[in-house]
Structures are given as structure tokens and as C-alpha cells.
N, C-alpha and C positions, 0 to 999 in steps of 0.2 A: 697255827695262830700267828698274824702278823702284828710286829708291834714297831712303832718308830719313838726313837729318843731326840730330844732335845737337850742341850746341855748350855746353861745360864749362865755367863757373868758375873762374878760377884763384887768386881772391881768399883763401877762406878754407884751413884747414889741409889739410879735408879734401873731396875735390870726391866728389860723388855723383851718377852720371848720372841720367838721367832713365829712368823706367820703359823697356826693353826691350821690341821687340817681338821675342818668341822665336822667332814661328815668322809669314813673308811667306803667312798662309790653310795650307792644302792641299796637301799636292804632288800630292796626286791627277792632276789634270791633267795636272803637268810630266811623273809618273812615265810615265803611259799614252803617253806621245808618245816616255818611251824616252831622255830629257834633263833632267838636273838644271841650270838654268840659273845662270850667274854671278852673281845677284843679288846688291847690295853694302849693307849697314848701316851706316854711318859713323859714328864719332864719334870727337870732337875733344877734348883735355886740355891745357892749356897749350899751348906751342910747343915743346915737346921732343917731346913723343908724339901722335904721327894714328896712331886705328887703326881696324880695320875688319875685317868677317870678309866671306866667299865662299864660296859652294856649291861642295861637292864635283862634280865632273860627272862623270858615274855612268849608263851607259845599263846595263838591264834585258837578262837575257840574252834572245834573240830568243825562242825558246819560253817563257820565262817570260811577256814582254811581250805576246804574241799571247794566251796564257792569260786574264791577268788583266784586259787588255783588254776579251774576248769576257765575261769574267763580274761586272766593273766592281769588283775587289778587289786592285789592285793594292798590295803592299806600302809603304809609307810610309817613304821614308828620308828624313832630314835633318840632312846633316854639315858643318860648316862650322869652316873653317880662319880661325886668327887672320892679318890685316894688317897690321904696322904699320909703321913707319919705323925700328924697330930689328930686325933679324936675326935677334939671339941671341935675341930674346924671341918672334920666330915660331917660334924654333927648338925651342926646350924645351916650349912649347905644343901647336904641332902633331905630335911625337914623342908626348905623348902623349894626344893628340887619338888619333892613331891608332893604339894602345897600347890606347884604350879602346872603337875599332873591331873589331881583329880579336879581341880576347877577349870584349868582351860581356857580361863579368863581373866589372867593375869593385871592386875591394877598397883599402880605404882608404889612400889614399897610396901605394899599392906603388908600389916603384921601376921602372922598367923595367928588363930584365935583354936585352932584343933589342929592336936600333931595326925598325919594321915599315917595308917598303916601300912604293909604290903598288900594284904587284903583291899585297902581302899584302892589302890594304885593300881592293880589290878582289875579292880570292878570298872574304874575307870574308864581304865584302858579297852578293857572289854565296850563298856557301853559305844565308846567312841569310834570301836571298830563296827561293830553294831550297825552305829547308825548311817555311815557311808551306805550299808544296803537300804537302810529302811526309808532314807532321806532321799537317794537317787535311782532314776529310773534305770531299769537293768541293761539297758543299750551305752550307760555313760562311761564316758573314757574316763572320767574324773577319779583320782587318788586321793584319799584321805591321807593328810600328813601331820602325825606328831610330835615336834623334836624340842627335847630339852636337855641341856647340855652345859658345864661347867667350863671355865678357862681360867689358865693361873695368865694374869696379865705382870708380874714383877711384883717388887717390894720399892717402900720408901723407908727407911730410915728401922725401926720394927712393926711394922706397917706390912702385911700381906696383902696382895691385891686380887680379887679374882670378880670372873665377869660370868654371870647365866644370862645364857642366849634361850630363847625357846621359838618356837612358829610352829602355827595350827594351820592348817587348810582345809578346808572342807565346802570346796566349790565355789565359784563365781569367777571375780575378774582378778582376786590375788589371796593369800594368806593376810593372816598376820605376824608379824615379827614380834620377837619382843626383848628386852634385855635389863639388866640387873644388876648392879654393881654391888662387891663386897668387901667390906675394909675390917683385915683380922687382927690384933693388937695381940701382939706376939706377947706381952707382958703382961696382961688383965685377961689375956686367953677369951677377949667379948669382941663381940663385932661392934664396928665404929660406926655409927650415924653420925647426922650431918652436926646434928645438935651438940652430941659430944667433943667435934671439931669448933665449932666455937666459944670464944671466948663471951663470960658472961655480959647478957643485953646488946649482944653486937650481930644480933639476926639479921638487925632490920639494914645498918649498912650493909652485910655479907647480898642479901637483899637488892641492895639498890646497885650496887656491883654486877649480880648476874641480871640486873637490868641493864644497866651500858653493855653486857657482852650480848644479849637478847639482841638490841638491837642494831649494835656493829653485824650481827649474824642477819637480820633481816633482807639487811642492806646487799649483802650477797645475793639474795634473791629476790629482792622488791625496791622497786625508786623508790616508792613512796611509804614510809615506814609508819608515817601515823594513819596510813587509810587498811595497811596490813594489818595494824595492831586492833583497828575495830572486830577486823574478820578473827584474828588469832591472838587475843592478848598475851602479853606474859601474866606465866604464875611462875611460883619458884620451885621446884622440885627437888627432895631429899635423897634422889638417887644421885649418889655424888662418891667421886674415886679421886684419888691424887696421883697426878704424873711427876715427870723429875722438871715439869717448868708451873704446876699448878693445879687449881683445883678444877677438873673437868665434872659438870654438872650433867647428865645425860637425861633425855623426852622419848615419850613413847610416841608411835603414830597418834596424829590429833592433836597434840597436848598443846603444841604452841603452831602448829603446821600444816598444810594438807598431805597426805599419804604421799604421794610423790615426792617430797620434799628428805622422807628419809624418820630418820629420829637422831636429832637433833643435838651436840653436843656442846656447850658452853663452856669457854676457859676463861678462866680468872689466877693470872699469876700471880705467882706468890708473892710480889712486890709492892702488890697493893693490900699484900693479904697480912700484914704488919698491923700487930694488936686486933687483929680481927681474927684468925687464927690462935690456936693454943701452938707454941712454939715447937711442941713436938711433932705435929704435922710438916713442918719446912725443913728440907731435905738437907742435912749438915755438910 
């Protein structure tokens, strides 16, 4: 069993790990044997937080795995569960880790409205392997792929940061990507929304803020920013994380973009973010 460590800084405000490796090669291999293996990714943040993610173990149903085997196209899953030495922060992670298993169809921030079980995650999982055969025709090269995956991105201040990545494929001219940011409050032991970050009735500037950064961001890829803005308006979105220079606001494909363009991430530093922020968000 291979495993790599990271080891964090804890010096300055804000710690930033070291590049991620998302994904240990291939599961090709593991899948075909029918075993998602325990493999562990470590990384280390001060002395409060060790955390770590772990492979789902996930065997292939028997006719599926004898299938894909014989024709060297097995499905590609890769779902990985957050670790750490806090609980409540595995907890609200992998709820919905697995929230963005069995639906597949990941939408911005939704809340979960039903915890899923192993059972569902599984059924899931199953149906999605499933349907690569039922869906394409038996001559296709084509790989179904399903990855969903935790990242500790640092701390601010008692501020935990972490990021789920996911991507689905299932044929045509690309996947979908998708990501998620999460803000753990080492002191209320809750996860941070946006709304919590601000200070009362101060939406609507925070608002017109990640408006000016919207469109400073246009400008990177369009002259014309009010003829972009017909095609892609801005909306404001609640998936929002704090760096050690401000408040990074992140888009999913679509949201404000076309697919090529990426997913999309908005700064707004902290120095506009005076009285519009709760003071414990700004990095001391």
C-alpha cells in the first residue's frame, strides 16, 4: 500500500498545501480485479488537524466485471472519503461526498434534503456502472468515469478550508467537472456559508463587489463586456472559500461562462471587504 505525506506550515496566516495528487495513475487495474483499494493521501496542518482521504472499496458487479474485463473497458470510479481527527468534519464532508454520488448531478451548493446511505452509494454506483453497457454500443472505446474527491486547501485564521472536486463522463465530446468549497469553524464545530460571512444587510454590496470582479474577469476573455453579459450574466454564487488575500467566489461550468472558459473563480480582497465581512473572516 502506497502512501505520500504532505507536511504544512503553520507559520504564516494562511497555509496552502502543496500541489495534490488527484488521482494514484489509473484505476483501471484495481477496477478489473473487482477492488478499490485503501490507499491513503496524508496531509498534515498544524497540530489540531491530520487529515487524510481513503478509497471507497467498491467491487464491480460480477457480470459487469467479467464483461469489462473480457473487453479491457472497465468503468473508472474514484471516490474518496475525507479523514481527519475531527468527526463533525468528516461528517458533513462525506454526507456529502455521497449526496454527490448518488445524484451525479451535482448543483451549486444544494443543500442535502436526505442523508444517503452505503447502500445507496452503492446502488448507485452500481446503476452508473450499469449503464456504460446498457447506454453504449459494444464496439465503443468509451469509459465511464466517476470521481469524487476531498482536498484540505489550508486554514485562515480558525477557519478550515477544504475543496470536493467531482467529474462524471459518460460519453460524447467531454465530462463534467465540478467542485465545492468548504469552510469548517474550528470553534462552532459548523460549516461557514456565505451568509454567515456576512455582516448583517450587507449582501447586496458583497453583491455588487463580485460584480466589479465578474467583470474585471470578463475582460480577460471578451472586449466587449456588455455584449458577453447578454449571452452570460452575472449571478452571485454561495460557493465561496477565503484565501490569505480574500474572498475567492467559485462557478460551475455554465454559470456565468461557456465550458471552455473553465469554472470560473472571482476575488474580492479583503480591503474592500471592511464592514462587509464579520471581522473574523480577515486574516490577523
Amino acid at each position: 500500500m502506497k502512501s505520500t505525506t504532505d507536511i504544512h506550515n503553520n507559520n504564516s496566516k494562511f497555509t496552502q498545501p502543496l500541489p495534490s495528487q488527484r488521482s494514484v495513475g489509473r484505476l483501471l487495474t484495481l477496477l478489473s480485479s473487482g477492488l478499490l483499494l485503501g490507499v491513503l493521501s496524508l496531509s498534515a496542518q498544524a497540530s489540531s488537524l491530520i487529515s487524510h482521504s481513503e478509497y471507497l472499496e467498491y467491487e464491480l458487479p460480477k457480470k459487469i466485471q467479467e464483461k469489462c474485463t473480457a473487453r479491457d473497458n472497465c468503468p473508472d470510479i474514484e471516490v474518496k472519503y475525507l479523514k481527519t481527527n475531527h468527526a463533525w468534519m468528516n461528517k458533513l464532508t462525506n454526507e456529502r461526498i455521497n449526496h454527490l454520488v448518488v445524484n451525479s448531478k451535482p448543483t451549486e451548493s444544494a443543500p442535502i434534503t436526505k442523508k444517503s446511505s452505503p447502500a445507496d452509494v452503492k446502488a448507485a454506483i452500481d446503476g452508473f456502472v450499469n449503464s456504460q453497457f446498457a447506454d453504449l454500443p459494444e464496439d465503443s472505446v468509451f469509459v465511464y468515469n466517476l470521481m469524487v474527491t476531498p482536498e484540505y486547501l489550508g486554514h485562515v485564521n480558525d477557519f478550515e478550508l477544504f475543496e470536493i472536486s467531482s467529474y462524471v463522463y459518460t460519453g460524447g465530446a467531454h465530462g463534467m467537472p465540478y467542485s465545492e468549497y468548504l469552510v469548517f469553524d474550528q470553534q462552532s464545530k459548523k460549516q461557514i456559508q456565505l451568509a454567515d460571512m456576512l455582516q448583517p444587510n450587507k449582501k447586496p454590496r458583497f453583491k455588487a463587489l463580485a460584480y466589479d470582479a465578474y467583470k474585471n474577469w470578463v475582460k480577460t476573455v471578451d472586449e466587449d463586456v456588455a455584449s458577453y453579459e447578454k449571452s452570460w450574466p452575472f449571478t452571485l454564487s454561495d460557493n465561496v472559500t477565503l484565501t490569505d488575500k480574500g474572498v475567492d467566489i467559485r462557478y460551475q461550468h455554465y454559470s456565468i461562462s461557456p465550458y471552455a472558459y473553465g469554472m470560473p473563480v472571482l476575488s474580492i480582497p479583503y480591503e474592500k471587504l471592511g464592514g462587509i465581512i464579520n471581522p473574523r473572516f480577515i486574516p490577523k
